[in-house]
RODO-2510 file (C-alpha; in nm, 4 decimals, decimal comma):
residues 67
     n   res          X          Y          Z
     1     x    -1,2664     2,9011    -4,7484
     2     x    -1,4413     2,9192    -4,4351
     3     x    -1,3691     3,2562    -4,1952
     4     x    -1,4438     3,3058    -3,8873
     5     x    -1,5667     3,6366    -3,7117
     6     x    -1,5206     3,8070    -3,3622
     7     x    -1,6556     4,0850    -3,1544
     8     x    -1,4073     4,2740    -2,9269
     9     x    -1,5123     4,2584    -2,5833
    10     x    -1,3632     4,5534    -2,4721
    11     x    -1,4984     4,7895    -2,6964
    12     x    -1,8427     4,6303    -2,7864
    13     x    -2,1209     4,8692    -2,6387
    14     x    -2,4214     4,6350    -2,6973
    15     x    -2,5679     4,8622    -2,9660
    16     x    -2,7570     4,5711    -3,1771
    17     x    -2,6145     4,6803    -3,5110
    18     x    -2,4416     4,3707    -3,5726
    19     x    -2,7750     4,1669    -3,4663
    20     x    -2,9770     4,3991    -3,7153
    21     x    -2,7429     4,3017    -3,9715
    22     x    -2,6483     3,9721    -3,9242
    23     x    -2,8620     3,8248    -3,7226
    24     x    -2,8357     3,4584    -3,7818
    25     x    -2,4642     3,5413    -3,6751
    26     x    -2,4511     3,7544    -3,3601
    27     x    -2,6968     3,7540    -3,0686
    28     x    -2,7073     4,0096    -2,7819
    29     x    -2,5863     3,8849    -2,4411
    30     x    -2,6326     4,1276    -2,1522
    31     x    -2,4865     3,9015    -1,8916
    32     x    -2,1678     3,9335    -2,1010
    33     x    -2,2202     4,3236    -2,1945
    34     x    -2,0708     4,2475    -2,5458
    35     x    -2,2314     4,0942    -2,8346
    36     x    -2,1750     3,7392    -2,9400
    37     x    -2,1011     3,5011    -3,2237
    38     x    -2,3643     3,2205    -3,2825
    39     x    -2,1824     3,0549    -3,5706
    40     x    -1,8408     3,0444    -3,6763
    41     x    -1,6748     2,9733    -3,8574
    42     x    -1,9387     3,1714    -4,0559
    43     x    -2,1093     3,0196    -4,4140
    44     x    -2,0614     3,1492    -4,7077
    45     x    -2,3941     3,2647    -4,7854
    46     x    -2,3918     3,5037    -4,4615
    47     x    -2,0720     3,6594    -4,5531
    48     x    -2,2432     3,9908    -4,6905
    49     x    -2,4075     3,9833    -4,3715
    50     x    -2,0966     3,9776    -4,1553
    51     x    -1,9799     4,2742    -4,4227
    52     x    -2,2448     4,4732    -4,3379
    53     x    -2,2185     4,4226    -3,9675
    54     x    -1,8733     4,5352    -3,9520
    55     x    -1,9331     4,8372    -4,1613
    56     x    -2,2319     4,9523    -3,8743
    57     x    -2,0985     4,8882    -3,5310
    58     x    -2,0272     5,2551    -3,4073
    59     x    -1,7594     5,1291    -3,1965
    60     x    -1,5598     4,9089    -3,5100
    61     x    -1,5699     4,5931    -3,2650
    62     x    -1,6280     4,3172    -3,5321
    63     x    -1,3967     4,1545    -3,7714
    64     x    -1,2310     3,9011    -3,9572
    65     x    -1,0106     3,6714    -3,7349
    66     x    -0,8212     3,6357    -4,0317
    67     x    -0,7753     4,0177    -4,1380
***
């Protein structure tokens, strides 16, 4: 079943972890200070990806929509 993901504006800090990780799901977007999702809902083969994502961003800003 397909999930979607999201980054929490307020508390994103721009680090890059996510991007690092996943980076055919989140992009860096200065203008916006916070990153952002490129795909979503997010495939099935990228899901480890997201996983690892949320496990490194220093400020916990990504997760499931669904969780």
């Amino acid at each position: 079943m397909p999930r979607e993901v999201e980054v929490d504006e307020m508390t994103c800090e721009l680090h890059g972890k996510c991007v690092e990780s996943a980076p055919d799901v989140f992009k860096l977007d200065a203008d916006d200070d916070w990153s952002q999702v490129k795909v979503n809902p997010v495939p099935d083969a990228l899901y480890e990806q997201v996983e690892r994502a949320i496990l490194t961003c220093p400020r916990q800003s990504i997760r499931w929509k669904d969780a």
